[in-house]
N, C-alpha and C positions, 0 to 999 in steps of 0.2 A: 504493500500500500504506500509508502516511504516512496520508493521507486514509481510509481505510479503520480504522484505531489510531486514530485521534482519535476518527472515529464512535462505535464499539464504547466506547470507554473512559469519552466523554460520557455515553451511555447505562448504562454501569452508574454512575457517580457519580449521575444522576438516578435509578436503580431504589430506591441505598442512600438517599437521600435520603427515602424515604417515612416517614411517620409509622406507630407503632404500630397497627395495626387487631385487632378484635376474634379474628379467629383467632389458632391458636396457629401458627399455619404462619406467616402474615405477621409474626408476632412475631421469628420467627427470621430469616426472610427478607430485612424490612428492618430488623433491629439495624444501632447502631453498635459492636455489639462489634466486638475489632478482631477474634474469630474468622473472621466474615463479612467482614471488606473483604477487597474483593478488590483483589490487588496489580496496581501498571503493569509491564508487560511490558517486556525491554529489547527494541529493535527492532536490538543491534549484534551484524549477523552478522558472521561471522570462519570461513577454511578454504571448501575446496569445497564440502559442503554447507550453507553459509550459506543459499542460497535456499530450500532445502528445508525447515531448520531454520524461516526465517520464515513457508513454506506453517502450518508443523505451527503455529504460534506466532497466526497468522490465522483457525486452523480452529477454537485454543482456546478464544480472543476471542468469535469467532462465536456457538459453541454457549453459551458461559458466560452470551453476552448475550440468547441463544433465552431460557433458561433463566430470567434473571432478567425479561427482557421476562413472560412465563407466570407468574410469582409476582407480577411488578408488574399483572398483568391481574388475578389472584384474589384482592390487596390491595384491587383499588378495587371490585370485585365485593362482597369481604366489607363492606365500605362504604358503597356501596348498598342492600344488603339487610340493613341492620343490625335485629336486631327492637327493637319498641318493647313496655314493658313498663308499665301501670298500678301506683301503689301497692298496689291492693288485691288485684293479683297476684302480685307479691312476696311480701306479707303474709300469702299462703296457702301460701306455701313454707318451712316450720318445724319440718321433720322430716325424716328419713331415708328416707324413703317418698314424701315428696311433693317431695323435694330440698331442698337450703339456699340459701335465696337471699338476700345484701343488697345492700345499696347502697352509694356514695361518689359524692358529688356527683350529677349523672346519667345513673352509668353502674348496670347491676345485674352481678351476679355468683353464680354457682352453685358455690358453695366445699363442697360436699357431699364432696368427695374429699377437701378439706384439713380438715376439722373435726377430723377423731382426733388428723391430723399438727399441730395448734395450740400452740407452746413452752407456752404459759400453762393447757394445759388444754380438753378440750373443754365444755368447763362453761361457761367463760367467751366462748367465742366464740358457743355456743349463745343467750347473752343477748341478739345482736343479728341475731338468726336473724329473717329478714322485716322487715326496716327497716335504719335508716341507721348506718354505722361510726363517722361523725364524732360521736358522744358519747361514744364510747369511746375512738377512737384520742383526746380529749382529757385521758383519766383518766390515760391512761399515753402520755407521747409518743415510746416507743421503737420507736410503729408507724409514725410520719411518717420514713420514709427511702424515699430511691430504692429499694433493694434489695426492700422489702417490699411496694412499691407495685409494683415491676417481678414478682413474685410473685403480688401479686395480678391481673395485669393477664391473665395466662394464664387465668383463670378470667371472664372475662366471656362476657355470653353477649347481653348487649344495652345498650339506655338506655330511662331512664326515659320516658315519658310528660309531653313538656313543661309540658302543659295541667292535671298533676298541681303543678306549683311552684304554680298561683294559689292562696292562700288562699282559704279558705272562709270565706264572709258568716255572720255572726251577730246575733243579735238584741240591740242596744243596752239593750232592758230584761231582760236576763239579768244576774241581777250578780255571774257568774261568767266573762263574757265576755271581763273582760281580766284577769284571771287569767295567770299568766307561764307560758311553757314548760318545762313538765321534760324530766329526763332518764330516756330511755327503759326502762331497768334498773330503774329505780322500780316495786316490785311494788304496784301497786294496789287499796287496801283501800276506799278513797269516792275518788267524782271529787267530787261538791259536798257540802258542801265537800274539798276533795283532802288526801287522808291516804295516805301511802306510806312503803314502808321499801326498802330497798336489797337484793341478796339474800346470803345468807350467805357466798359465795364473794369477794363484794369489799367486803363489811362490815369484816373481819380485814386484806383487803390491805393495809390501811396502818395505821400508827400515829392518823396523823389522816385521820380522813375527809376526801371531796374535798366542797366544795360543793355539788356537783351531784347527789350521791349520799346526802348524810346524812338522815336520815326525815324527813320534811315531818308536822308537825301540826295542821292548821288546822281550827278549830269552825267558821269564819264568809270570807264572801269575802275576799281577798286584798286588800286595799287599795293607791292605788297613790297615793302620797303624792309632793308637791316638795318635793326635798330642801331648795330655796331657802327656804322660805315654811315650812317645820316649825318648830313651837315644840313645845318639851316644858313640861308647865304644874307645877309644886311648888308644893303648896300650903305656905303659912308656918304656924312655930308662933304662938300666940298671944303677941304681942309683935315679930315675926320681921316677915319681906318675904316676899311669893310671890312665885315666878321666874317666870319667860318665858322658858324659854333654846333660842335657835338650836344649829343642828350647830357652828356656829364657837365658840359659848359653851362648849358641851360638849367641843370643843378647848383649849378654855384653862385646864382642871381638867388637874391631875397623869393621864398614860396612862399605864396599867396593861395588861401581857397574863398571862391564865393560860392553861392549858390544861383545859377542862373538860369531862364528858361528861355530856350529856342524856340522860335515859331516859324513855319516857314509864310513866305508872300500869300503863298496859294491855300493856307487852313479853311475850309469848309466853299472851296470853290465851287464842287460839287451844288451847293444852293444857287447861284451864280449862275450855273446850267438849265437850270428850270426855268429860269426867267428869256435867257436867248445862248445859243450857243457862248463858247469859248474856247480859245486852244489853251491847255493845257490839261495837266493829270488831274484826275478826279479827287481830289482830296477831300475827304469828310470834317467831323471835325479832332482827327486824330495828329492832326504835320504841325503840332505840337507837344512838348517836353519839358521836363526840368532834373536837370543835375548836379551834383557838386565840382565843380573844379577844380584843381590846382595846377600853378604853373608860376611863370617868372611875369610882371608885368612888363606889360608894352612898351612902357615910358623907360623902364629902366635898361633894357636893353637898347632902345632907340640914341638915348643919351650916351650908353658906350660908344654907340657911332660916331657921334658929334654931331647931333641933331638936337634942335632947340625949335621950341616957337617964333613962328617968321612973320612980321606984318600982312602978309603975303600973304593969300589963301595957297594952302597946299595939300596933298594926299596921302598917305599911306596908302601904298600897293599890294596886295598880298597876290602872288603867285604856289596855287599848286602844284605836286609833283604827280595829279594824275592828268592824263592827255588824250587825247583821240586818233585816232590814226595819221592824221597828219603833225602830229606833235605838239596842237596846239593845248595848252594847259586852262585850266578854269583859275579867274580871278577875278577878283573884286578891289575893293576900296573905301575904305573911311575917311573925313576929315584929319589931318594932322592936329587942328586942336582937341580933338577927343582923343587921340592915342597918345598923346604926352600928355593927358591930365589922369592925375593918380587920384582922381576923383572918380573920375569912368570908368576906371580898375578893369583897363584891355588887356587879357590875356594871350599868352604863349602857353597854351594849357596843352599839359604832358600827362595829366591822370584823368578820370573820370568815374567820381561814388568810387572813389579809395583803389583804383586799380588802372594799370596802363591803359588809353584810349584803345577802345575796340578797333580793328581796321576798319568798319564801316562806319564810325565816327573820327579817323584823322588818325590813327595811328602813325609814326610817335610822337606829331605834334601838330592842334591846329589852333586858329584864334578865335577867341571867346569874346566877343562886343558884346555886353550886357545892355539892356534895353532897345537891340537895333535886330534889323529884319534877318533869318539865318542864311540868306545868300551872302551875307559878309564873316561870316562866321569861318574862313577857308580852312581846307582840312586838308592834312599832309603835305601843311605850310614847307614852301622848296626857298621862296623869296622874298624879302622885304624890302621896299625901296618906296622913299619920299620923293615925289613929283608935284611938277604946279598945278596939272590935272587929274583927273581923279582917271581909275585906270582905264584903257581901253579895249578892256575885256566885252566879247560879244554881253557875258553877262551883267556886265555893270552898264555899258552904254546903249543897248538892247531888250534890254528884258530886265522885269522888274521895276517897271513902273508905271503909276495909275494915269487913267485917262478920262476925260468926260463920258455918259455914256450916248454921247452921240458920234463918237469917234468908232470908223471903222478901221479894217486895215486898207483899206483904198487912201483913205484922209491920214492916215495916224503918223505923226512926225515926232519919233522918240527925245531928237533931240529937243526938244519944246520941253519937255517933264524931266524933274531933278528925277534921280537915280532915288529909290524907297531906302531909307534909313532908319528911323524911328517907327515903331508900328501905333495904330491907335488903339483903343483901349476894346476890350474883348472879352467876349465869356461865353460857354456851350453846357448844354446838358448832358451829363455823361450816363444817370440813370435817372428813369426806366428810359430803354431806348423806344423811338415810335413806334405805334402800333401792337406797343405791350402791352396787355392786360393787366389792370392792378387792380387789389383785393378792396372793395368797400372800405369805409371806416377811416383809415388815415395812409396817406400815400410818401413818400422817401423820396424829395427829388434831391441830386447831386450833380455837381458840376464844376469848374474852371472858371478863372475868371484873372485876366493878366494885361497889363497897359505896357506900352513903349517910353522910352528915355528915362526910366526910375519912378516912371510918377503909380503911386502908391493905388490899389482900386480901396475903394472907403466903405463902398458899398454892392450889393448883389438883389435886385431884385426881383422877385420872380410870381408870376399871378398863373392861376388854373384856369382863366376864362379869356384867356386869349388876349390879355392886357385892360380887360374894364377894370379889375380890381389889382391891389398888388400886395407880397408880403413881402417883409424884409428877409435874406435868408444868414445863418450863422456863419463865419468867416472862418475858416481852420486855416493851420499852417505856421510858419516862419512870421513874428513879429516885422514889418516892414520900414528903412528904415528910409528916411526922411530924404528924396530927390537919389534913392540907391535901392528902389523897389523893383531890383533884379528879376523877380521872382514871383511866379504865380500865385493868387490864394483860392486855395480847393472851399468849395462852400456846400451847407445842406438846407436842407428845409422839410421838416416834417408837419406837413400839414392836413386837417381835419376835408375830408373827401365829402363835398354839400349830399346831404340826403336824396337819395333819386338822379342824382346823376350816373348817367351811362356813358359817358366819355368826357375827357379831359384837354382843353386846349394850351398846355403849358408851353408858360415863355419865361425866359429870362434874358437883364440886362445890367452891365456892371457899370458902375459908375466909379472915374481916377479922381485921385487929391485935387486936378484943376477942371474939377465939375465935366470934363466931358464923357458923353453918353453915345450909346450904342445908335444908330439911325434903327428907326421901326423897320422898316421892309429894304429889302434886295434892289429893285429896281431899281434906285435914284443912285448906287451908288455903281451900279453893272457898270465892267468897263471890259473892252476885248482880251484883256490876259486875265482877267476874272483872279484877279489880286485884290487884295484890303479888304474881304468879305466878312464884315464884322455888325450884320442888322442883328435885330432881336432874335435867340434863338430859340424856335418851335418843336415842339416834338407831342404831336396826338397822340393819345391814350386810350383805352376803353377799360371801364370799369364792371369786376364783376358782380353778377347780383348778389 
């Protein structure tokens, strides 16, 4: 009987012993919670029916271990027939209809039951609806725990396709070939060159954007520069020395961090289009960002050169080191009195949120103009140089600047309009997005709200009936400081949803420190590059019963 307890007892220790397998049944089966261990039996009988007691006690044994033998059999069963899934079958499961499928490492997952139940929203787990979680569980890492993993583990339904991991071959004379990886969430406006914005729901999540996430604006292929062998070139004033200077040079100037936000020309163009065409990309209201900088200021390396403020109107040049096939590079241009005031605090920024700039934001160095439009912003700054004119880049004296909107491109004479430098004052709704359904009772609106040349927004306000009435909404963020309002303020508004209402016309508008305010409507301000798009922003609702 001894011999007999050992047996039995081996074999369940080896049953519990099995690893996770894709059912749900083997999940429970071979846990090490301790719900499932199964306990050792005492074998000390005591009294007349001792023997009987160990019959029953043997019989227990037995059956427990039938029992687990038959779940250890439909463990390695499920394991065997594990299915095997192609990316581009995954990738077609992105709806409720068709199931929700993604990935983790190489396993897939059919989380179509858990999408409503999601803490954060079914919005946001929808973003990685047909692809892989590891972008996202790295935005937020309160997904990487045993607990949520052991959650997700219930919902597999197979693995990938190993012959899916080899990279695909590309052609060496594409010179967008090596081009860096994005992150997936990235809603894509051009792939060449690659222009994307984040989507509104994790635009607002955080005060500072993640890396990964923030809009990418590239005219020209991504260049992919060593960081060892970088020289930044400054041309001298007459009289002065031109520099050469390495990344370790550019370490040896006074580090400076602000916090700043990029916008590009074109944010929320896409409304712009509704009213009459436009050339350009459709941008929503995503081709804006904020992040931390550090770098050397402008002024202080401009002054190694031997450059000063000149009575004389003059420019700062920035030239890029990425080009198009005829060699020509992207650049722009600020005034010289703003890049030598250390008040403007123009950067040579070399990091980005605490780590080297991404290659698709300027990797190892681009410049940061705080309060001005992100076409001057140049990335994988190659040149510096003071001019009487500002530069003659197609993109400074071509593009990028506003026009009446009775000007066509038949009529439209660039040179006539200063080049966009300061942006005006701005704000969008990042939640609920249009045409989502919100629950009765009280509704959650969130959003953005950021002015050009430091001037501070004071105010956010936002109404549900399409501007007859208005509320004030709560201002988060960064304290802003006085004509150095770098930086956006993310705002909420939780307000009381009127009885009987079936839909919702919400707007909002911010108002900066010198009282200027958003224009109501799009048309008055239409212009053919469908730049400065900054009316009241709309987003319909419908409320449910």
């Amino acid at each position: 009987m001894l011999l007999l307890h050992r047996a039995v007892v081996l074999r369940l220790q080896q049953a519990c012993r099995l690893k996770s397998v894709p059912s749900r049944i083997c999940i429970q089966a071979c846990s090490t919670n301790d719900s499932f261990q199964p306990q050792r039996p005492s074998l000390t009988f005591s009294g007349d029916n001792s023997s009987t007691q160990g019959w029953r006690v043997m019989g227990t044994l037995l059956g427990l271990g039938a029992v687990l033998a038959y779940q250890d059999h439909r463990c390695r069963a499920a394991q065997e027939s594990t299915h095997i899934y192609t990316k581009e079958e995954v990738s077609s499961h992105t709806s409720p209809e068709t199931g929700i499928w993604v990935t983790l490492g190489s396993e897939v997952f059919d989380v179509t039951e858990f999408v409503d139940l999601h803490p954060g929203g079914p919005s946001k787990l929808m973003l990685a609806a047909g692809g892989p979680l590891e972008p996202f569980w790295a935005l937020y890492a309160v997904h990487n725990q045993s607990h949520v993993r052991e959650l997700l583990a219930q919902y597999k339904i197979g693995e990938l396709n190993p012959e899916d991991k080899v990279a695909p071959t590309v052609e060496t004379s594409d010179p967008y070939a090596d081009d860096p990886v994005r992150h997936p969430a990235l809603k894509v406006n051009s792939q060449r060159p690659f222009n994307a914005e984040p989507p509104p729901e994790l635009l607002t999540e955080n005060y500072i954007t993640p890396n990964p996430i923030f809009f990418t604006r590239n005219h020209l292929p991504v260049p992919n520069l060593d960081p060892d062998t970088y020289r930044l070139h400054v041309v001298g004033a007459p009289g002065g020395q031109s520099l050469s200077l390495s990344l370790d040079d550019l370490h040896n100037f006074p580090r400076y961090e602000i916090t700043v936000t990029l916008q590009c020309a074109g944010n929320r163009r896409s409304e712009m289009t509704q009213v009459k065409e436009v050339k350009g990309l459709e941008w929503r209201t995503g081709a804006i960002s904020t992040a931390r900088w550090a770098g050397a200021r402008l002024c202080d390396v401009l002054a190694q050169a031997g450059h000063q403020l000149c009575e004389t109107e003059a420019h700062v040049c920035f030239e890029g080191l990425d080009s198009d096939p005829t060699g020509t590079a992207y650049g722009a241009s600020i005034p010289l009195a703003r890049a030598m005031d250390p008040e403007a605090e123009v950067l040579l920024a070399y990091e980005m949120n605490g780590q080297p700039l991404p290659r698709d934001h300027g990797f190892p160095v681009r410049v940061v103009v705080p309060g001005v439009v992100g076409a001057r912003h140049v990335k994988w700054l190659g040149r510096v140089s003071v001019q009487p004119e500002e530069s003659y880049s197609h993109w400074q004296r071509r593009d990028y600047k506003g026009f009446s909107p009775s000007v066509d491109w038949d009529t439209v004479d660039f040179d006539s309009a200063p080049s966009i430098q300061e942006l005006p004052v701005q704000s969008a709704i990042t939640e609920p997005r249009d045409g989502e359904t919100v629950e009765s009772g009280e509704v959650t609106i969130k959003g953005y709200a950021w002015s050009g040349g430091g001037r501070a927004v004071i105010r956010v306000d936002v109404s549900l009936d399409g501007g007859l009435t208005w509320q004030v909404a709560k201002l988060d963020g960064e304290e802003q400081r006085p004509r150095k309002a770098w930086a956006w303020r993310l705002w909420q508004l939780k307000a009381p949803v009127p009885a009987g209402q079936k839909e919702l016309n919400i707007v909002c508008k911010a108002v900066d420190d010198g009282y200027n305010v958003q224009p109501d409507t799009v048309a008055p301000i239409w212009n053919l590059r469908g730049v400065l798009s900054n009316a009241w922003h709309r987003v319909h609702v419908y409320v449910s019963p």
